[in-house]
C-alpha positions in Angstrom: 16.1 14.0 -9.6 17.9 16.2 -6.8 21.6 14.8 -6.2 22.2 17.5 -2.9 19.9 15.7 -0.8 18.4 12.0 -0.1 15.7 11.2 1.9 15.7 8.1 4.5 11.9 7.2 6.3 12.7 5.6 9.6 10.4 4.9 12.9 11.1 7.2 15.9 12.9 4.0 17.3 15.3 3.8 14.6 15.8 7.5 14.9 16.4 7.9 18.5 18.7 5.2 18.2 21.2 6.9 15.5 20.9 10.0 17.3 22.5 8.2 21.0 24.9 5.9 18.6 26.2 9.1 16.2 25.3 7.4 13.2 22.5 5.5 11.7 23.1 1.6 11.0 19.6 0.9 9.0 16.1 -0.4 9.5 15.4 -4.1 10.0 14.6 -4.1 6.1 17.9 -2.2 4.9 20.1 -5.0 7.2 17.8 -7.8 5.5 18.7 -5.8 2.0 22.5 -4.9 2.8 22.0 -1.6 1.8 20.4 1.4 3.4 17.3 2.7 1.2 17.0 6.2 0.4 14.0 8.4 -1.9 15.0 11.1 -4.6 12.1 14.1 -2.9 10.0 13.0 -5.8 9.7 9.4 -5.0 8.6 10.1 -1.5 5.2 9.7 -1.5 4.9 6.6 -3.7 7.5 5.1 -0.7 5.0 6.3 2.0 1.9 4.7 0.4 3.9 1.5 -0.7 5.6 1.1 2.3 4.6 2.6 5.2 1.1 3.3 4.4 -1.1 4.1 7.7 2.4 3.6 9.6 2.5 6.3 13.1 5.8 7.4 14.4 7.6 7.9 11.8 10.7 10.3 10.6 12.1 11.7 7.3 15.6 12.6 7.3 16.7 14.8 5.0 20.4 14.0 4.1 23.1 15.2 2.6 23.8 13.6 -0.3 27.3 14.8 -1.4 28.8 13.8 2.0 27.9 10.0 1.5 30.7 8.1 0.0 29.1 5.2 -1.1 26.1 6.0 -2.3 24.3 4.4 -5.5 21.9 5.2 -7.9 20.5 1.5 -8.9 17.7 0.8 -11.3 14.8 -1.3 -9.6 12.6 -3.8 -11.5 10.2 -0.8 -12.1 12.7 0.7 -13.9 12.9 3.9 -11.9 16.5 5.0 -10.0 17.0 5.1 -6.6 19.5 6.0 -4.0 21.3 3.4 -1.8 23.8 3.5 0.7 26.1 0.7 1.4 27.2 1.8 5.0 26.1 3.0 7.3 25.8 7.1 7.8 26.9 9.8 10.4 23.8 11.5 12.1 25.9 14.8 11.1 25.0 14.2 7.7 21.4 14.6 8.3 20.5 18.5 7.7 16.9 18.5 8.6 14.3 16.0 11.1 10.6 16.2 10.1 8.3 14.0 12.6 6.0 12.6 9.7 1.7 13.4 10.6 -0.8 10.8 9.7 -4.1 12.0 8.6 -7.4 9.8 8.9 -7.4 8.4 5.6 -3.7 6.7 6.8 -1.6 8.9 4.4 1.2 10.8 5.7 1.8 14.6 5.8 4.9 15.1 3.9 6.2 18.7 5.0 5.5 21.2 1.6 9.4 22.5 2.1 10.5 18.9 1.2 8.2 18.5 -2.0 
Protein backbone atom coordinates (compact mmCIF):
# COMPACT_ATOMS: atom_id res chain seq x y z
CA UNK A 1 0.00 0.00 0.00
CA UNK A 2 1.34 3.52 -1.19
CA UNK A 3 0.54 6.24 1.75
CA UNK A 4 1.99 9.44 -0.80
CA UNK A 5 -0.90 9.25 -2.94
CA UNK A 6 -4.76 8.32 -2.99
CA UNK A 7 -6.83 7.84 -5.77
CA UNK A 8 -10.56 9.39 -6.05
CA UNK A 9 -12.82 8.07 -9.46
CA UNK A 10 -15.31 10.86 -10.15
CA UNK A 11 -17.58 11.65 -13.45
CA UNK A 12 -16.43 14.74 -15.49
CA UNK A 13 -19.39 16.43 -13.75
CA UNK A 14 -18.19 15.94 -10.41
CA UNK A 15 -14.75 17.11 -11.63
CA UNK A 16 -15.59 20.14 -13.40
CA UNK A 17 -17.44 21.08 -10.45
CA UNK A 18 -14.42 20.90 -7.83
CA UNK A 19 -12.29 22.56 -10.27
CA UNK A 20 -14.92 26.05 -10.48
CA UNK A 21 -15.72 25.51 -6.50
CA UNK A 22 -11.67 25.10 -5.41
CA UNK A 23 -12.27 21.99 -3.70
CA UNK A 24 -14.09 18.82 -4.15
CA UNK A 25 -17.31 18.10 -1.84
CA UNK A 26 -17.93 14.24 -2.96
CA UNK A 27 -19.97 12.13 -5.37
CA UNK A 28 -23.67 11.50 -4.69
CA UNK A 29 -22.47 8.10 -3.01
CA UNK A 30 -19.63 9.60 -0.69
CA UNK A 31 -22.52 12.32 0.68
CA UNK A 32 -24.93 9.25 1.07
CA UNK A 33 -21.73 7.44 2.94
CA UNK A 34 -20.38 10.74 4.89
CA UNK A 35 -17.11 10.09 3.78
CA UNK A 36 -15.31 10.66 0.59
CA UNK A 37 -13.95 7.12 -0.93
CA UNK A 38 -10.54 6.88 -2.05
CA UNK A 39 -8.36 3.53 -3.71
CA UNK A 40 -4.76 2.57 -2.57
CA UNK A 41 -3.13 2.39 -6.79
CA UNK A 42 -3.54 -1.33 -6.28
CA UNK A 43 -7.18 -1.43 -5.47
CA UNK A 44 -8.07 0.53 -8.55
CA UNK A 45 -9.10 -1.69 -10.93
CA UNK A 46 -11.20 -3.98 -8.67
CA UNK A 47 -13.09 -0.36 -7.92
CA UNK A 48 -13.52 0.23 -11.70
CA UNK A 49 -15.00 -3.17 -12.45
CA UNK A 50 -17.18 -3.14 -9.13
CA UNK A 51 -18.23 0.16 -9.43
CA UNK A 52 -18.10 1.87 -12.40
CA UNK A 53 -17.90 -0.95 -14.79
CA UNK A 54 -18.83 0.21 -18.53
CA UNK A 55 -19.16 3.83 -16.91
CA UNK A 56 -17.96 6.79 -19.84
CA UNK A 57 -16.73 10.19 -18.58
CA UNK A 58 -14.99 9.47 -15.98
CA UNK A 59 -11.72 10.93 -14.01
CA UNK A 60 -9.02 9.62 -11.61
CA UNK A 61 -7.46 12.03 -9.38
CA UNK A 62 -4.42 11.31 -8.13
CA UNK A 63 -4.05 12.96 -4.65
CA UNK A 64 -1.84 13.84 -2.30
CA UNK A 65 -2.14 11.91 0.47
CA UNK A 66 0.01 13.51 3.17
CA UNK A 67 -1.77 16.84 2.71
CA UNK A 68 -5.26 15.42 3.79
CA UNK A 69 -5.87 15.86 7.39
CA UNK A 70 -8.46 13.54 7.98
CA UNK A 71 -7.89 10.78 6.20
CA UNK A 72 -8.53 7.01 7.35
CA UNK A 73 -7.51 3.80 6.62
CA UNK A 74 -10.77 1.61 7.60
CA UNK A 75 -11.17 -2.07 7.20
CA UNK A 76 -14.23 -3.09 4.89
CA UNK A 77 -16.31 -6.28 5.33
CA UNK A 78 -13.91 -7.85 2.79
CA UNK A 79 -11.33 -7.32 4.99
CA UNK A 80 -9.11 -5.25 2.78
CA UNK A 81 -8.02 -1.38 3.95
CA UNK A 82 -9.09 1.58 2.38
CA UNK A 83 -8.63 5.21 2.39
CA UNK A 84 -11.44 7.69 3.42
CA UNK A 85 -11.74 11.17 3.78
CA UNK A 86 -14.02 12.79 6.10
CA UNK A 87 -14.14 16.34 4.49
CA UNK A 88 -14.07 17.51 1.85
CA UNK A 89 -10.52 18.29 -0.19
CA UNK A 90 -8.80 21.32 -1.88
CA UNK A 91 -8.48 20.79 -5.74
CA UNK A 92 -4.65 21.89 -4.92
CA UNK A 93 -4.22 18.71 -3.41
CA UNK A 94 -4.81 16.86 -6.51
CA UNK A 95 -1.27 16.40 -8.36
CA UNK A 96 -2.27 14.68 -11.52
CA UNK A 97 -5.94 14.47 -13.84
CA UNK A 98 -6.17 11.31 -16.10
CA UNK A 99 -9.60 11.40 -18.27
CA UNK A 100 -10.27 7.57 -17.82
CA UNK A 101 -10.78 5.50 -21.75
CA UNK A 102 -13.30 2.82 -22.04
CA UNK A 103 -12.54 0.04 -24.30
CA UNK A 104 -15.26 -2.27 -26.01
CA UNK A 105 -15.43 -4.89 -23.54
CA UNK A 106 -16.64 -1.84 -20.89
CA UNK A 107 -13.36 -1.99 -18.88
CA UNK A 108 -11.52 1.17 -18.27
CA UNK A 109 -7.95 2.17 -19.38
CA UNK A 110 -6.15 2.87 -16.26
CA UNK A 111 -2.98 5.04 -17.32
CA UNK A 112 0.36 2.41 -16.83
CA UNK A 113 2.17 5.57 -14.84
CA UNK A 114 -0.59 5.05 -12.11
CA UNK A 115 -0.30 1.14 -11.82
Amino acid sequence: MDFKYVYKICTRDEWNEAKKNGKFVGSKKDKEDGFIHFSDKDQLKDTFNKFFFNQNNLFLLKVDALKLKNLIYEQISDGDMFPHLYEPFEIINVVAEYEITLNEKGYHDIPTEVL
